[in-house]
ZADO-1210 file (C-alpha; in nm, 4 decimals, padded with zeros to 6 digits):
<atoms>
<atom x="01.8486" y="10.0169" z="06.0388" code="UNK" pos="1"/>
<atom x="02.1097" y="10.2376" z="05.8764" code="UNK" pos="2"/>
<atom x="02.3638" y="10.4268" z="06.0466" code="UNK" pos="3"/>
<atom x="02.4828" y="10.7665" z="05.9123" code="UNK" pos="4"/>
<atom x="02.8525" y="10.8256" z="05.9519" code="UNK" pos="5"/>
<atom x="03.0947" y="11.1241" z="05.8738" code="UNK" pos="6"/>
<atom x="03.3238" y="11.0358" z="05.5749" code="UNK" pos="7"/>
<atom x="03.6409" y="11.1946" z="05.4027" code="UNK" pos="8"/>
<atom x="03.6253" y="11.5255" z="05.2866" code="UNK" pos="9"/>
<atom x="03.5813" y="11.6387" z="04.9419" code="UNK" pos="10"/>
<atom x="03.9000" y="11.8049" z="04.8577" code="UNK" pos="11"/>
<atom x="03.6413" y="12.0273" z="04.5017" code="UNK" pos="12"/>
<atom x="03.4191" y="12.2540" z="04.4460" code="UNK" pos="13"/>
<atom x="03.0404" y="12.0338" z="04.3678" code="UNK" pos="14"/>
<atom x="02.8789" y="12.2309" z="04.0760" code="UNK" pos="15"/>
<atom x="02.5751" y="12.1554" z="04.1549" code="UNK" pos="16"/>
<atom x="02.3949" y="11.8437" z="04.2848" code="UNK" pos="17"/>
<atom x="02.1732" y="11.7009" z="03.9747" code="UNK" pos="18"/>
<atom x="02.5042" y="11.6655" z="03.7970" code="UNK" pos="19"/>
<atom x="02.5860" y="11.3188" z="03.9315" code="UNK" pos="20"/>
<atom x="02.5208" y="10.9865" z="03.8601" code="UNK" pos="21"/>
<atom x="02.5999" y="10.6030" z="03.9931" code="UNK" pos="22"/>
<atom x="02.7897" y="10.3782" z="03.8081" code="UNK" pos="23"/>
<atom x="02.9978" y="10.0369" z="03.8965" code="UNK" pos="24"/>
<atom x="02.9933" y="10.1433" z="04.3063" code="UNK" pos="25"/>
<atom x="03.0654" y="10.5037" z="04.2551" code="UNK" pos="26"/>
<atom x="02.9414" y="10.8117" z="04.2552" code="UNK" pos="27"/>
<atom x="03.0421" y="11.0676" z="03.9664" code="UNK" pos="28"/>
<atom x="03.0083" y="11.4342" z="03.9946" code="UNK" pos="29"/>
<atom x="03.1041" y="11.7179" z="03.7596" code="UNK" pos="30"/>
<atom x="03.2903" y="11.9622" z="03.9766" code="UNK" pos="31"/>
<atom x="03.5385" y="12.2297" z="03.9938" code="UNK" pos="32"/>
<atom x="03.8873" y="12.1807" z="04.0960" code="UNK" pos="33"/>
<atom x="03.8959" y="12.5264" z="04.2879" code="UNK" pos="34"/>
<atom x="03.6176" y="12.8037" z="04.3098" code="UNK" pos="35"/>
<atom x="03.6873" y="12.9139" z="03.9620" code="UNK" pos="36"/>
<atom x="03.9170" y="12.6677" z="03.7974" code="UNK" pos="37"/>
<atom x="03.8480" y="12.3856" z="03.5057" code="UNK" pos="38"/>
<atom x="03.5665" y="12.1344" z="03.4634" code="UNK" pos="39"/>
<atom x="03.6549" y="11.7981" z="03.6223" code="UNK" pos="40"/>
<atom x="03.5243" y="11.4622" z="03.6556" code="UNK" pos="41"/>
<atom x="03.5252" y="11.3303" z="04.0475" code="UNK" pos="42"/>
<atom x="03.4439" y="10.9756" z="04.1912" code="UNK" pos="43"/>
<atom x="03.3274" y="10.8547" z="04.5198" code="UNK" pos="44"/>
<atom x="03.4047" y="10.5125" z="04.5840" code="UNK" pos="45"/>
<atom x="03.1460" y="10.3813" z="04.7685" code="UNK" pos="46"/>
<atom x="03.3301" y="10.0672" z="04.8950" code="UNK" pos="47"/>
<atom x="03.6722" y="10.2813" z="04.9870" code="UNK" pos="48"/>
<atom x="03.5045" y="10.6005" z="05.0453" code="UNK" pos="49"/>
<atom x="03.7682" y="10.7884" z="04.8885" code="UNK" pos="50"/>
<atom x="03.7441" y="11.0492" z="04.6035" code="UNK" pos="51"/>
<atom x="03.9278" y="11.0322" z="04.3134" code="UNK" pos="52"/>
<atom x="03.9982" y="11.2934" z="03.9855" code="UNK" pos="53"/>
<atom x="03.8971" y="11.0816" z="03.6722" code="UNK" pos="54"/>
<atom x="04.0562" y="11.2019" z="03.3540" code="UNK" pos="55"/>
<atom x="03.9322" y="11.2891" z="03.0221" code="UNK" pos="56"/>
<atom x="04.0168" y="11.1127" z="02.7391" code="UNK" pos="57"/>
<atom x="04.3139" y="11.2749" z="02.5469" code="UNK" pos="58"/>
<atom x="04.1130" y="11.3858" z="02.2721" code="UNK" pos="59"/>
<atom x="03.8485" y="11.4760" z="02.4477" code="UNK" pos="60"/>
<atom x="03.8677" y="11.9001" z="02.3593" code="UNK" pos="61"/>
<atom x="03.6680" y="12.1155" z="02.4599" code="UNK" pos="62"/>
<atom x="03.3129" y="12.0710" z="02.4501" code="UNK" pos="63"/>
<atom x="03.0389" y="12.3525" z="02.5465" code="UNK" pos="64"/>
<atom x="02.7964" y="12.1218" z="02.7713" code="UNK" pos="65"/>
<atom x="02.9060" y="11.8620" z="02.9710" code="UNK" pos="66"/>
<atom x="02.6497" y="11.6014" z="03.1169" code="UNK" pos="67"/>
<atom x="02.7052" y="11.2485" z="03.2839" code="UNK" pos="68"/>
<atom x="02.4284" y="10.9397" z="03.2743" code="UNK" pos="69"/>
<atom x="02.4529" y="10.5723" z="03.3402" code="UNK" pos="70"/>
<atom x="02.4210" y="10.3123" z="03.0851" code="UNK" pos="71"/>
<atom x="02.3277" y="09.9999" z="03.2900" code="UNK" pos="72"/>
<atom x="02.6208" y="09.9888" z="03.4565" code="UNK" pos="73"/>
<atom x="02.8528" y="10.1886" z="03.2418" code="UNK" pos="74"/>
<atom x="02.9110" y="10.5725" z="03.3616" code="UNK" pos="75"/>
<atom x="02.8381" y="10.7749" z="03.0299" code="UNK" pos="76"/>
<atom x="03.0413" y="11.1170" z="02.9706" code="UNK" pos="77"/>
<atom x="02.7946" y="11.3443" z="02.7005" code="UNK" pos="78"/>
<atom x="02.9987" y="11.6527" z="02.5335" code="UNK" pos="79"/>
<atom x="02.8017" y="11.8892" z="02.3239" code="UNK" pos="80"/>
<atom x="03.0145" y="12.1178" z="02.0927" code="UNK" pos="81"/>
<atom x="02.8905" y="12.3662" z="01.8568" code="UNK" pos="82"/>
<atom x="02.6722" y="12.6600" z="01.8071" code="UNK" pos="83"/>
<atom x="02.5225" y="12.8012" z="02.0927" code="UNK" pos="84"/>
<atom x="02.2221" y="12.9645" z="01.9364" code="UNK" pos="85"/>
<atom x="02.0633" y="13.2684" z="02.1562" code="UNK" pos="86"/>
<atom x="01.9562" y="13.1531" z="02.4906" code="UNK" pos="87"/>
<atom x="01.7741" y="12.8195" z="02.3317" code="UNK" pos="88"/>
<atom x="02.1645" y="12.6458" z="02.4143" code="UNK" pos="89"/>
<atom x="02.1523" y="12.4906" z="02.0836" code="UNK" pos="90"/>
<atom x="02.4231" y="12.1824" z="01.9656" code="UNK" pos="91"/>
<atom x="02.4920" y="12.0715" z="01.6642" code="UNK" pos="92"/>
<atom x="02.7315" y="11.7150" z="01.7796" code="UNK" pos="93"/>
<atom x="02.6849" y="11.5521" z="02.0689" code="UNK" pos="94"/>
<atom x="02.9638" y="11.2393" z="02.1717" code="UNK" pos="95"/>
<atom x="02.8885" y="10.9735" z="02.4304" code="UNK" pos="96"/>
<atom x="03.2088" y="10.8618" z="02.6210" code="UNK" pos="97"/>
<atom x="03.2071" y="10.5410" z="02.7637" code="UNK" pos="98"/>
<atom x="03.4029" y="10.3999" z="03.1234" code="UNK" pos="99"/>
<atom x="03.5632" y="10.0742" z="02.9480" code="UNK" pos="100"/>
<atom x="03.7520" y="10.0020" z="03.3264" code="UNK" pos="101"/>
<atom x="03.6889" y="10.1653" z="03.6319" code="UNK" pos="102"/>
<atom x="04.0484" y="10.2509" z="03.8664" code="UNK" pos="103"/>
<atom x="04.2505" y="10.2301" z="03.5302" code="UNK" pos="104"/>
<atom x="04.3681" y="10.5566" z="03.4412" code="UNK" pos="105"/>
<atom x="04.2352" y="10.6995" z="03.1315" code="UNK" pos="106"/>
<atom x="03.9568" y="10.4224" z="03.0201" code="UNK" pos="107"/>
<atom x="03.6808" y="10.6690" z="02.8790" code="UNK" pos="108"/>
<atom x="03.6725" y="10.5805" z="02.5596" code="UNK" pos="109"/>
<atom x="03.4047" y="10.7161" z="02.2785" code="UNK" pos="110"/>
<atom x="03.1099" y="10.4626" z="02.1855" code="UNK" pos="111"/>
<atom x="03.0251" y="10.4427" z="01.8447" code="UNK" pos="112"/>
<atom x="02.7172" y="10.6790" z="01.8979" code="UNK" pos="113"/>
<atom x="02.8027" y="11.0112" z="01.8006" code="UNK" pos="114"/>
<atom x="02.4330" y="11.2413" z="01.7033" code="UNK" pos="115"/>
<atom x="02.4736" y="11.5246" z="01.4662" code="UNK" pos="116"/>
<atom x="02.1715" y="11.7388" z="01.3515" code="UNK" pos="117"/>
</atoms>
């Protein structure tokens, strides 16, 4: 049977809770650093249970829409950049980031898929 127990607490601001994923023993989250600071990307290591600040890739920018999925086992960053058309939230270039190495500093890297309309 499992046990619930009280872990470390998280030091940012959770966006909201559909923004996470599981990826290679961790869980990500988009969150903010403080109540009205800049987008960040958090882990939860589930074997350490620690929390950890992943960083961008340098040239990363600064896309409109951020959104984060799993590829097997490979957490997957999505920036949209673009138009935002009325309320419809419209993109015109979408990049998928890639974890190449989990724990090694900056390892997102961008995948060769890259969608344009």
């Amino acid at each position: 049977m499992g046990v619930w127990k009280d872990g470390e607490d998280c030091p940012y601001w959770l966006v909201k809770e559909d923004f996470g994923t599981y990826a290679a023993g961790a869980l990500y989250w988009l969150e903010f650093k403080e109540s009205h600071g800049e987008l960040i990307l958090v882990s939860l290591d589930l074997g350490s249970e620690r929390f950890e600040q992943v960083l961008y890739p340098e040239n990363f920018g600064k896309p409109c829409r951020l959104n984060l999925a799993a590829l097997g086992d490979c957490l997957c960053l999505l920036a949209a950049s673009g138009h935002v058309v009325t309320r419809m939230d419209v993109k015109n270039h979408v990049d998928v980031w890639v974890m190449k190495a989990y724990g090694v500093g900056n390892s997102l890297g961008l995948s060769c898929l890259q969608l344009s309309s």
